[in-house]
N, C-alpha and C positions, 0 to 999 in steps of 0.2 A: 504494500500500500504506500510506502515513503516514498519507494524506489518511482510508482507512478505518479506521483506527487509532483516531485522532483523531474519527472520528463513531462510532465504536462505544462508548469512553471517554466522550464528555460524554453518550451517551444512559445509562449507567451499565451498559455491558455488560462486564463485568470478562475481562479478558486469559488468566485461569486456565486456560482449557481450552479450546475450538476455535482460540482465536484464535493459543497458542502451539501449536497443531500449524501451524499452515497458517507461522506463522514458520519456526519449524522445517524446514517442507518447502522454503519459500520458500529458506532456506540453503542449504539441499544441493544448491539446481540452482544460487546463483549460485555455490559452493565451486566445481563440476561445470566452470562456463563459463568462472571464473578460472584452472584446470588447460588447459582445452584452449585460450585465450588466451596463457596463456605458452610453453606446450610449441607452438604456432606461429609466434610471436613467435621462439622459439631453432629452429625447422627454417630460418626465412626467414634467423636469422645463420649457421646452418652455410651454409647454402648460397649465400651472399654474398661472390663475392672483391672487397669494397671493405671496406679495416678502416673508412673512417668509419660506412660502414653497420653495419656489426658493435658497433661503440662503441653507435651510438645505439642498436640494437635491445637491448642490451646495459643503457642507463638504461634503455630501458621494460620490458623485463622484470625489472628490480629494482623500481621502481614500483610494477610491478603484482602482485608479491611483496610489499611492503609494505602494498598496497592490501587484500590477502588476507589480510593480518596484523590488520589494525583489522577486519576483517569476521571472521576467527574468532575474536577477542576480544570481538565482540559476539553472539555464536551466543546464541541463547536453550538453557538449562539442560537439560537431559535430565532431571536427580533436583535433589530437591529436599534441599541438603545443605548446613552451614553450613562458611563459607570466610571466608578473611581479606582482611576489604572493602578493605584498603590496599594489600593486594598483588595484588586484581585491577584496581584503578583503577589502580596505575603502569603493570600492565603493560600494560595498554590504552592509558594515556597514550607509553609510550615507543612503543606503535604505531602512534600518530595523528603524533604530532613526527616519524620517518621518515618517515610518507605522504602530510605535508602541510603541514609547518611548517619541517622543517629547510632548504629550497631556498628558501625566503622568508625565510628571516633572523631566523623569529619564533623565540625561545624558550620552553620549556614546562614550568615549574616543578611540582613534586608536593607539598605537604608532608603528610607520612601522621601519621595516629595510628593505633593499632593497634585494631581493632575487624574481630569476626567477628560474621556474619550469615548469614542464608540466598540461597541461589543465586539465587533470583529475584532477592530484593530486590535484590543486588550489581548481576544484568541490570538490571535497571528505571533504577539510580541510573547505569549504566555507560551504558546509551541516552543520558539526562540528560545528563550530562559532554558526552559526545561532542558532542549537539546545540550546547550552549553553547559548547563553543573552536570548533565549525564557525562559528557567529554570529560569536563576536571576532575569526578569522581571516578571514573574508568583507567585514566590514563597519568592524576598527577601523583597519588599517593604511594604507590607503592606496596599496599597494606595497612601503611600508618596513617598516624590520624591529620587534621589539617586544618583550613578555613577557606569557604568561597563565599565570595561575598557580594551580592548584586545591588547597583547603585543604579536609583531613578531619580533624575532631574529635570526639570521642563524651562527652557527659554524661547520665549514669545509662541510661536507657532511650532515648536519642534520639543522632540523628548530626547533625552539621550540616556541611555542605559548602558551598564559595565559590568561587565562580570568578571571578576580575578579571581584567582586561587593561590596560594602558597606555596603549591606543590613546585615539582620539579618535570614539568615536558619541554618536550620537545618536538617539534615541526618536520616530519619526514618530507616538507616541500611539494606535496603532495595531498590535497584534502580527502580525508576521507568522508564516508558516508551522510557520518552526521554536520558538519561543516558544509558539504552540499550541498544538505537538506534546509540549512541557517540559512548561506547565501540566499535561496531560492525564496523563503517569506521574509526576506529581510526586501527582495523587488517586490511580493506585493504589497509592503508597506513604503514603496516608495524610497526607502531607506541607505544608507550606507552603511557598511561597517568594514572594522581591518580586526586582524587577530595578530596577538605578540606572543609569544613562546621562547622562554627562557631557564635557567636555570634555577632560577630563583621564582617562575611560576609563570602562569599566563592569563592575557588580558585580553577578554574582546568588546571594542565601545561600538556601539552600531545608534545612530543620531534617525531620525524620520522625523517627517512629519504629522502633524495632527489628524489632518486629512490632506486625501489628493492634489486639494488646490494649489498647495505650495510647491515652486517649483522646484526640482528634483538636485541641480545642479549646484541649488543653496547649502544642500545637506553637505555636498563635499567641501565647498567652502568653511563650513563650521565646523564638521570633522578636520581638515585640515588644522586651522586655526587652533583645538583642541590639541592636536599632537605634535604643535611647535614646541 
């Protein structure tokens, strides 16, 4: 499903309309499969007289309760209504750190500014996110523990958002999948972004617009000016 995403996007076929039905529908069956996962998950702990069994079915169906928490946080929009982009990005973020950071030691920093936008855009930039702490989280730690930290700031008509990590990657010079897949909703939102990878950890700032009106070419001017 990314991977057509992702070839539908660079051919310029825009996400507005077939493609957020089929997400759409695409959710409700996994919504669908995460319900009847858990609720057999808990028939096999009732019916288990050993408590270690019971404990352990017990973290995986918390788990996979949290697992279901980052996945309705990412539900693509029903209407199209404007929302406070700060407070849909923590609460997403407090649902990726239970389902994937806090057992690994990693920490997950928010700092919000307050800016409202429209529902798409929040999805679009909320995919984003997600992809990029899945990157730091896969690729900076090594095992050990760490901090990623995502900064949201808004000047005049534009937002700009940051995600760093601590860790230690590196750039094979070559994007992989998930980086692709960033570029690719970073052009439906009109946006720019670069990625830095170091030693000492990596940063990606991607600037957009509020909506489409603003012209495209401003964004690279402000991202510029950001990385003198």
């Amino acid at each position: 499903m990314k991977v057509d995403i992702v070839e539908r996007l660079d051919a310029g076929v825009s996400l507005a309309n077939s493609d957020y039905l089929l997400v759409r529908e695409l959710t409700h069956r996994i919504n669908n499969e995460f319900t009847s996962v858990i609720g057999h998950a808990s028939i096999l702990a009732a019916r288990s007289d050993s408590d270690e069994v019971k404990k352990a079915l017990a973290r995986v169906t918390q788990l996979l309760h949290h697992c279901a928490d980052v996945h309705r946080a990412l539900e693509t929009p029903t209407h199209s209504t404007i929302i406070d982009l700060s407070s849909y990005i923590r609460t997403l973020c407090q649902s990726i750190s239970r389902a994937r950071l806090d057992d690994r030691g990693i920490e997950l920093v928010v700092v919000e500014h307050p800016v409202r936008m429209r529902s798409e855009r929040c999805w679009l930039l909320g995919m984003i996110v997600s992809e990029l702490i899945t990157n730091s989280a896969r690729h900076a730690f090594s095992g050990r523990g760490g901090q990623i930290q995502v900064k949201l700031s808004g000047s005049g008509p534009y937002v700009q958002c940051c995600v760093m990590d601590n860790g230690s990657s590196r750039s094979s010079g070559t994007p992989g999948q998930g980086l692709k897949i960033v570029d690719a909703l970073v052009k439906e939102l009109d946006g720019e972004i670069v990625h830095r990878f170091g030693a000492e950890g990596a940063l990606s700032i991607l600037i957009f617009p509020l909506s489409r009106k603003v012209p495209q070419d401003s964004d690279s001017r402000m991202l510029d000016e950001h990385l003198e």
